[in-house]
N, C-alpha and C positions, 0 to 999 in steps of 0.2 A: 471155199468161196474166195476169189479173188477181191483184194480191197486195195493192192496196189499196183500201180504200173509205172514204170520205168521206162523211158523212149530215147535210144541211143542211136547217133549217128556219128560223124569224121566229127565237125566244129563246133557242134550243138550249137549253129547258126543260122541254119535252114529247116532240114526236113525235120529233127527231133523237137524243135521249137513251136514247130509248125503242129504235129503229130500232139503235141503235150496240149496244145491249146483244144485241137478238133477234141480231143478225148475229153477233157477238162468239161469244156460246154454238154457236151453229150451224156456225162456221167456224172453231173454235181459232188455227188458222194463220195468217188473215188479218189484216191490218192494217188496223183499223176505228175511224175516230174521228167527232164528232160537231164542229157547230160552228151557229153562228147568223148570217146577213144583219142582223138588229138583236139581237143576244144583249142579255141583261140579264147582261152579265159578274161572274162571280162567284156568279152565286145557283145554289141547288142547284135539283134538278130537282123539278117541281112536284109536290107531295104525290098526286094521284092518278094519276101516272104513278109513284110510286118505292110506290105501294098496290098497282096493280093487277100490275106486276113481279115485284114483293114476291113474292103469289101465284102467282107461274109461279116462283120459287126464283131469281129476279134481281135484285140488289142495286144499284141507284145514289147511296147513301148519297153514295158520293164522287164522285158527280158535279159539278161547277161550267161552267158557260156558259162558254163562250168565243167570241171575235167573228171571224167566217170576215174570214180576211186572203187575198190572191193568194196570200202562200208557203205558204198549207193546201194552197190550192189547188194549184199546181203540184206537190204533194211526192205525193198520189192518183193512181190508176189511173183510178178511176171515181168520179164525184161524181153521188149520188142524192138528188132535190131531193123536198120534198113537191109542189109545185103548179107548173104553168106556167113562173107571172112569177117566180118561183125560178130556170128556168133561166138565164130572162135577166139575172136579174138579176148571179149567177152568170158566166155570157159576158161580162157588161157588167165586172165587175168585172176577168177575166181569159181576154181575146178567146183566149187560145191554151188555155184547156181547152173552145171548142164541137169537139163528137165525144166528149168526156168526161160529159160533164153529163146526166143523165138522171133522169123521174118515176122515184119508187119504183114506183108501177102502171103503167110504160109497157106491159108485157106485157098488164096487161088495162086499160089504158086511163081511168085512175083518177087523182086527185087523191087525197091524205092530210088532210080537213079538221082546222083547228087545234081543240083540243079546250080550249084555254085560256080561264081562267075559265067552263067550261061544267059541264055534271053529268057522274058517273060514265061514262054509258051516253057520251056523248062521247068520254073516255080509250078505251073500252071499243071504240065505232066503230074509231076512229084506229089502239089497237093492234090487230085484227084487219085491218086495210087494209095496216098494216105487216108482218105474218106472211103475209101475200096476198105480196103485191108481192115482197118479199124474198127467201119461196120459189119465187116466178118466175126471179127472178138464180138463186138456188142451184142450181137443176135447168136450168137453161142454161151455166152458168158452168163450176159446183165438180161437178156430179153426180158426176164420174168421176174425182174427186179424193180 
């Protein structure tokens, strides 16, 4: 039984912030945090991800980056990457979570592109990729939970 998740992205400013909230709401129970491969530690999450949130009734006001350490890593069930070289980078950092490490779109086959310093419809791509992908775990996972 999965009871934790992990949602890693570059600045853990945007998508994993974003990803940690969808899941958060959707999963009350779970154990769901957010973290960054190059986090900009400290900063809050990027104004058109705590906008477009915003309007789905999701608040990251207090959100703040933080920089994915091994001990994130080992303390997760499941660590869901936006891209690829994320997973690797990921395994590289700590060999004993490959089998843990997975795209958000692995079920349909998808990367999460970074929508950082880009226009709305960017934010906009990314969280709908991330309500994709997320709702593929939920209905594999939690469905019958």
């Amino acid at each position: 039984m999965l009871s934790s998740v992990l949602i890693v992205c570059v600045g853990n400013i945007c998508r994993s912030p974003m990803g940690e909230a969808i899941l958060r709401q959707a999963r009350p129970g779970l154990r769901v945090a957010s973290a960054g491969l190059a986090a900009l530690v400290g900063k809050p999450a990027d104004p058109g991800a705590v906008e477009l949130l915003g309007e789905r009734g999701l608040d990251l006001s207090a959100h703040r980056a933080r920089q994915l350490t091994a001990e994130m890593v080992e303390e997760f069930d499941l660590i869901l990457v936006m891209e690829r070289r994320h997973a690797a980078d990921v395994e590289e950092l700590t060999p004993a979570a490959r089998g843990r490490v997975h795209l958000v779109g692995r079920f349909g086959g998808f990367e999460v592109p970074d929508p950082y310093r880009r226009p709305r419809e960017a934010f906009a791509e990314a969280l709908a990729l991330l309500e994709r992908g997320l709702g593929d775990y939920a209905a594999r996972f939690w469905s019958r939970s």
